[in-house]
C-alpha positions in Angstrom: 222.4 25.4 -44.5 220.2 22.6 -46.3 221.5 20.9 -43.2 220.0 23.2 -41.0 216.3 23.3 -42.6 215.9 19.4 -42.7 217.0 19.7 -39.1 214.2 21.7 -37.9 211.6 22.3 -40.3 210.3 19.7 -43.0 210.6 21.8 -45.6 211.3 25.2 -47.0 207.3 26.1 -47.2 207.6 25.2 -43.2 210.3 27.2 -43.5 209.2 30.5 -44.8 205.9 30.7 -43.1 207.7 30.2 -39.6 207.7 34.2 -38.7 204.1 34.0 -39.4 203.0 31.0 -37.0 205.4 32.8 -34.9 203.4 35.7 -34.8 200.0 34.3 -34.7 201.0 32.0 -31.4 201.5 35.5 -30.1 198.4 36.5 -30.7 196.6 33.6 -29.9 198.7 34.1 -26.0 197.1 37.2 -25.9 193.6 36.7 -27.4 192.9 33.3 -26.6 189.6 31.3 -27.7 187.1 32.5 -25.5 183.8 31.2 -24.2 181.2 34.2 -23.9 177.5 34.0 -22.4 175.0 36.2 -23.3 171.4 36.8 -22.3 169.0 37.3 -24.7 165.3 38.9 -24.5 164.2 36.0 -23.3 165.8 35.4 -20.5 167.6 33.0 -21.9 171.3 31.8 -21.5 173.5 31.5 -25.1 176.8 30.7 -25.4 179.3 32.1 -27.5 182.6 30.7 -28.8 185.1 33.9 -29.9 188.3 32.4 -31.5 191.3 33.9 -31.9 191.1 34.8 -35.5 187.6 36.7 -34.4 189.0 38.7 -32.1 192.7 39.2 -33.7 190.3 40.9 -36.5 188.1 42.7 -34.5 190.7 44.2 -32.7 192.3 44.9 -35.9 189.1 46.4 -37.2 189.2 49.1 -34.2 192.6 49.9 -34.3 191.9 51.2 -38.1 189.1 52.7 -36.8 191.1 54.8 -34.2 193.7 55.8 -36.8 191.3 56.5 -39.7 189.5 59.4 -37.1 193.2 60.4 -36.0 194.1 60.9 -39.3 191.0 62.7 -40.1 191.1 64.6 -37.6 194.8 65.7 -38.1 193.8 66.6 -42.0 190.7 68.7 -40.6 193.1 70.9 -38.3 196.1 71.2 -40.1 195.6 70.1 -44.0 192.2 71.9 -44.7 193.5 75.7 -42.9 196.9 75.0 -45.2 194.3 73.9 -48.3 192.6 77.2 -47.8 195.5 79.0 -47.2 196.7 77.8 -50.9 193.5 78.1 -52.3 193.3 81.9 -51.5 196.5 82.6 -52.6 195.9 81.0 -56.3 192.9 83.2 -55.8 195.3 86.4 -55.5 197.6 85.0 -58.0 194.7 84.5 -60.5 193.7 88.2 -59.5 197.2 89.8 -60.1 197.6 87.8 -63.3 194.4 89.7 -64.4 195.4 92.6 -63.1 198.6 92.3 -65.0 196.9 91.7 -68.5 194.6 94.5 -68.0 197.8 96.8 -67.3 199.4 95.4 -70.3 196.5 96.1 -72.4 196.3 99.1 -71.1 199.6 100.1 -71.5 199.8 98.8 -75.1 196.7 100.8 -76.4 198.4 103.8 -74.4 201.6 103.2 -76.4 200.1 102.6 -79.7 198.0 106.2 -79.4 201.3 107.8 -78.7 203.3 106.2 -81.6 199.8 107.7 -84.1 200.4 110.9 -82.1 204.0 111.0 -83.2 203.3 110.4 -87.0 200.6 113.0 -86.4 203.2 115.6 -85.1 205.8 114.7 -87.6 203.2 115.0 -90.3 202.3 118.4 -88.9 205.6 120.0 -88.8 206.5 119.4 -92.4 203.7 121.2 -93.0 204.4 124.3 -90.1 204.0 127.8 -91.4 205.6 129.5 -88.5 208.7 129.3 -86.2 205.5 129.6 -83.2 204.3 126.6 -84.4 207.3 124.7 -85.2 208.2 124.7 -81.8 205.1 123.7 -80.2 204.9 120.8 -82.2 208.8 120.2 -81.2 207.7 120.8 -77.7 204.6 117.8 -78.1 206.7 115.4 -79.9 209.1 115.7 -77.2 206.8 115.3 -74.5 205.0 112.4 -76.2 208.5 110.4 -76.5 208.4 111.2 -72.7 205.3 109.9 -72.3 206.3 106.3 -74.6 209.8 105.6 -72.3 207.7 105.8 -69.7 205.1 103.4 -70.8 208.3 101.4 -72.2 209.8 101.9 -68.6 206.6 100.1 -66.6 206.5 97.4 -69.3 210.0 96.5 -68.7 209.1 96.4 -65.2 206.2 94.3 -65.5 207.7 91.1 -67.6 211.3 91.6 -65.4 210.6 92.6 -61.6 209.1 90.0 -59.9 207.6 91.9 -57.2 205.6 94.4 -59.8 202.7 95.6 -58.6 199.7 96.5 -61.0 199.6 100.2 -61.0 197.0 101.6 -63.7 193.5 99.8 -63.4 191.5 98.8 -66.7 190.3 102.1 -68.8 186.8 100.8 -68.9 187.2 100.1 -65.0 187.8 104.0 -64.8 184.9 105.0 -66.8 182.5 103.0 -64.6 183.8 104.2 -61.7 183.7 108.0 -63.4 179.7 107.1 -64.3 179.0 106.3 -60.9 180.8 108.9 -59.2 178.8 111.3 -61.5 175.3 109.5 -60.7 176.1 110.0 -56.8 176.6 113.1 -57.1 173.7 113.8 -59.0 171.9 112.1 -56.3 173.4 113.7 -53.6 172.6 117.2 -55.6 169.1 115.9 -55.7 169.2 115.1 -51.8 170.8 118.4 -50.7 167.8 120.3 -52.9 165.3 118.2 -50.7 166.8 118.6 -47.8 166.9 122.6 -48.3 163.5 122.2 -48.8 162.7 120.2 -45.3 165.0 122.6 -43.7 162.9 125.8 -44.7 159.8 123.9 -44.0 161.7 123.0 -40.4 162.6 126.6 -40.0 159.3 128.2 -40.9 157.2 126.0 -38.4 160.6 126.9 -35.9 159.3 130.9 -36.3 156.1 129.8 -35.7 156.7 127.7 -32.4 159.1 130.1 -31.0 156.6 133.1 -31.8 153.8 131.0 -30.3 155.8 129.7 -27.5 157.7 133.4 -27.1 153.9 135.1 -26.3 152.7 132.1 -24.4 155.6 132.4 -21.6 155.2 136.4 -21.9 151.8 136.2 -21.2 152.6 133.9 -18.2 155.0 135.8 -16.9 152.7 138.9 -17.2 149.9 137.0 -15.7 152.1 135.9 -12.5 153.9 139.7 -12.4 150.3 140.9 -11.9 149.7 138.0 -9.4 152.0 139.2 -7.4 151.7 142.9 -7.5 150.0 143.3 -4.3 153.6 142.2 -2.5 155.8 144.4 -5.1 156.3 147.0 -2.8 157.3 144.8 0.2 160.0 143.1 -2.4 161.2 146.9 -3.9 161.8 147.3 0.1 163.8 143.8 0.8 165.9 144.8 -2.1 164.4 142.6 -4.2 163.2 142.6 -7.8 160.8 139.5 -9.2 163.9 138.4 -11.8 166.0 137.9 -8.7 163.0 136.3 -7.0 162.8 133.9 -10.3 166.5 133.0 -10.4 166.6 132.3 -7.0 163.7 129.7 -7.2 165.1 128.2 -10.3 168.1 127.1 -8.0 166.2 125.7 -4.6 165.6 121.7 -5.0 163.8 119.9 -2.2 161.2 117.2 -1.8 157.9 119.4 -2.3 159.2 122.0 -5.5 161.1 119.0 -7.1 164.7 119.8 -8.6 166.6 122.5 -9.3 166.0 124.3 -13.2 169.4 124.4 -15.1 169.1 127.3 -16.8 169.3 127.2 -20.6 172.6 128.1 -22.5 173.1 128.7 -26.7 176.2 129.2 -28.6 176.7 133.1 -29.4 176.2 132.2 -33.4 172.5 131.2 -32.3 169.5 133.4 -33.4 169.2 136.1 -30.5 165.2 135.2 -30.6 166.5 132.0 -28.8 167.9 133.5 -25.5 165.2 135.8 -26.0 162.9 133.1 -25.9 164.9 131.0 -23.0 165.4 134.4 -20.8 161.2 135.1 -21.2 160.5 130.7 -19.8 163.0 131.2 -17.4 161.2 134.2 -15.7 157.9 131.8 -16.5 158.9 128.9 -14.3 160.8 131.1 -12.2 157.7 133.2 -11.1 155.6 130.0 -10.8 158.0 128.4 -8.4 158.4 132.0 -6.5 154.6 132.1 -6.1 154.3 128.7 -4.8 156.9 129.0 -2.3 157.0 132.5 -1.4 154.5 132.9 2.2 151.5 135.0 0.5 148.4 134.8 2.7 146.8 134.8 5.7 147.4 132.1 8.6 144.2 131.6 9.8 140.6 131.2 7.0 138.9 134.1 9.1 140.9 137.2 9.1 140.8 139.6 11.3 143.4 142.1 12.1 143.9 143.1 16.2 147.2 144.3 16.0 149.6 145.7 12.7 153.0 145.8 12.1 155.2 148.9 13.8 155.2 150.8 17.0 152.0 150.3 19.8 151.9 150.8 23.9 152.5 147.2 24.6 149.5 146.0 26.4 151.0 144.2 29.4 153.8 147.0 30.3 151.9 149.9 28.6 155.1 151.1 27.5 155.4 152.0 23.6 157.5 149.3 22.3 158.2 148.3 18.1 155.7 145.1 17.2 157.2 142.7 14.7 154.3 141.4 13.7 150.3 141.1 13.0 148.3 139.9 15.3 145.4 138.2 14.4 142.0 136.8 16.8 140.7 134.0 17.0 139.5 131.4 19.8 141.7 128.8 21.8 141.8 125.8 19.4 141.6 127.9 16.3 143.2 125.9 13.7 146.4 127.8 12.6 148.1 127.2 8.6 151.2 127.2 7.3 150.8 129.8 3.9 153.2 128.3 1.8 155.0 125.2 1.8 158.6 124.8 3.6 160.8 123.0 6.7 159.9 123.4 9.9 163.1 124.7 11.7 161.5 125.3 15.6 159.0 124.3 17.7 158.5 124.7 21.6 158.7 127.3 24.0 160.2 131.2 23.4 160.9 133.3 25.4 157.7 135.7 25.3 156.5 134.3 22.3 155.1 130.9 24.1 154.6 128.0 22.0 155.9 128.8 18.6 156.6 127.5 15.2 159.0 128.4 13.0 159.4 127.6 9.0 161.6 128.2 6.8 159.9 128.4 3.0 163.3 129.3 0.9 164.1 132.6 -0.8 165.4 134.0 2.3 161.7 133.8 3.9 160.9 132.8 7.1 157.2 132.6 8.8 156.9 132.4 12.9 153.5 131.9 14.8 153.6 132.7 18.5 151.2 131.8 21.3 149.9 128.7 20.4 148.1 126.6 22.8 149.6 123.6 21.0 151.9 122.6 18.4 150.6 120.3 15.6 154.4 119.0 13.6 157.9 118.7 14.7 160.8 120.6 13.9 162.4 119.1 10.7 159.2 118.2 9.1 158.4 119.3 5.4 155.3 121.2 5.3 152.1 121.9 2.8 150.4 125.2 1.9 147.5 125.3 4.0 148.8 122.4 6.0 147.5 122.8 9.7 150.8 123.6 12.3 149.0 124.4 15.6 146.3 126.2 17.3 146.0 129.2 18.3 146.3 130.1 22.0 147.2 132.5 24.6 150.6 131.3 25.9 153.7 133.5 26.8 153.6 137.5 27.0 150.1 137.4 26.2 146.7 138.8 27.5 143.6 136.8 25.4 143.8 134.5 22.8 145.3 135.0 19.6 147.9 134.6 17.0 151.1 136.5 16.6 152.0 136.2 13.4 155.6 137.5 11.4 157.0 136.9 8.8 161.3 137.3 8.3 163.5 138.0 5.3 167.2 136.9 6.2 166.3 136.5 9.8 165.1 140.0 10.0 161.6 140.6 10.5 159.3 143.2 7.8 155.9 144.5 7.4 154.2 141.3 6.5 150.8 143.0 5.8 151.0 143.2 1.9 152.0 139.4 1.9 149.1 138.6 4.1 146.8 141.0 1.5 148.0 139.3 -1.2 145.4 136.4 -1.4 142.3 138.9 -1.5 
């Protein structure tokens, strides 16, 4: 061995640190001495010498550096969730520990009363004057020893099962809570006295507004009835009333009388003064819709009657036929109007009639003017009141100028003279 060392290394020293120079010509293979050049602000060219050991350091100094934020990083996601973790189960284990002594107090004070209560009854029934009372003192103690194994039971539970729960909270936690249950309610009592009082105050201006709102849709509905008086009869004849007149306008929905009206619906516990009060704005708005559409009027701005409704000697044959209409005069180029507003569902040539137009206005009600001289919309446009649709003429069956005028229920033609009437 001796022979060995003072073969190859001059001594043990040389010996010993040969792993080391071993390792450091490794390093200085890999991270030579190396000449670096730099240029500075200046423009300038500096040169740099970076030995081995600088570099071996440096590279040294980054490797700690990459395995300093690795481990950092590692502790951040898994160490500091497992910390917290830990930390809030002390903080449960601190809490059931409380808990625990707050039941034991509990329980003690509980135990100690019961043991007093005991002397108490013991005391009592040396003293009993009756058999009665003997035995309902026989009947507490024995129900007070109850009440002690039981206390004895949940203590033995508590310092032997590990998995015991806390099952009484403190007595003085129980009293808070019973002081502020009592001080809600109080509050709430306070609230619901308030709150009746809003209520009535609510319900009294309610009276008030429906009353108001009850005589203002009657007087409306009165107003429009007598509006519309002058074409009662003609309605009584169709079969109609003005409540079917108003339920049937509630339903139409087109571009000129907007949307349909829903009508309004209430549970059967509400006040009857509410589908009074519904039933008395649905006729309302019902009647004002039925006025606006239905064809009340007269076609032309001067009126003047040549010809009424019902049976006549025709004037061309001079035979007595039934006339479906009124006929009114006027000049060629008279303007001609629609009465009410609606879609136009003809226009052009018929047989006899000539040039005619032909609108429907809803509700069943049709208007048709004959004999124009020319035709001022198109089938499938949506008319105006007093929008002009032609003027009058003399074409077809007809013998001077003038306008032949009907108006239809259901396709069937009536006595339009109280509708034309019912303007003026």
């Amino acid at each position: 061995m001796l022979g060995f060392v003072a073969r190859y290394y001059s001594s043990l020293l040389h010996l010993l640190t040969a792993p080391f120079r071993a390792f450091w010509r490794g390093v200085a293979y890999f991270l030579p001495d190396q000449d670096v050049t730099a240029i500075s602000s200046g423009g300038n060219l500096n040169y740099y010498n970076q030995s081995t050991s600088y570099r071996f350091f440096r590279l040294m100094f980054k490797i700690g550096l990459i395995i300093w934020a690795g481990w950092s990083t590692y502790v951040f996601v898994y160490h500091r969730p497992m910390l917290e973790r830990r930390t809030r189960q002390l903080g449960d284990a601190r809490a059931q520990h409380s808990q625990h002594m707050s039941d034991l107090k509990a329980f003690y004070k509980t135990y100690s009363d019961l043991h007093k209560e005991i002397i108490s009854i013991d005391d009592q029934l040396s003293s009993a004057k009756t058999q009665k009372d003997e035995d309902e003192l026989h009947r507490l103690r024995l129900n007070t020893w109850a009440q002690i194994e039981m206390i004895s039971t949940r203590l033995s539970n508590m310092f032997n099962n590990d998995d015991y729960a806390p099952e009484f909270a403190k007595f003085s936690d129980l009293s808070v809570e019973y002081e502020l249950t009592r001080e809600e309610n109080a509050q709430l009592r306070t609230q619901n006295r308030n709150l009746e009082e809003a209520m009535q105050i609510i319900a009294d201006a309610n009276s008030q507004i429906v009353e108001r709102v009850s005589k203002l849709a009657a007087d409306n509905a009165d107003f429009l009835t007598g509006n519309m008086s002058k074409i009662r009869g003609s309605l009584t004849s169709l079969g109609l009333s003005e409540k079917s007149i108003a339920a049937k306008a509630l339903r139409v929905s087109n571009s000129i009388v907007g949307s349909a009206i829903m009508p309004m619906s209430f549970d059967t516990d509400a006040d009857p003064k509410y589908k009074e009060l519904a039933e008395k704005i649905e006729l309302w708005q019902g009647l004002a819709r039925a006025r606006s559409m239905l064809p009340i009027g007269a076609p032309v701005r001067n009126v003047r009657i040549t010809s009424n409704y019902g049976p006549r000697e025709h004037p061309i044959d001079g035979e007595p036929k039934f006339h479906h209409g009124i006929d009114f005069a006027g000049a060629i180029g008279t303007p001609l109007l629609a009465v009410a507003p609606g879609k136009v569902t003809f226009t052009g040539d018929r047989h006899g009639y000539g040039k005619t137009v032909e609108i429907d206005h809803g509700l069943g009600f049709t208007t048709l003017y004959a004999h124009l001289s020319r035709i001022s919309i198109e089938r499938g446009d949506m008319v105006t009141a007093r929008q002009v649709v032609g003027l009058a003429g003399s074409t077809g069956r007809s013998t001077a100028p003038h306008l032949h005028y009907e108006i239809r229920y259901d396709g069937k033609p009536f006595n339009p003279y109280n509708f034309v009437k019912g303007e003026q």
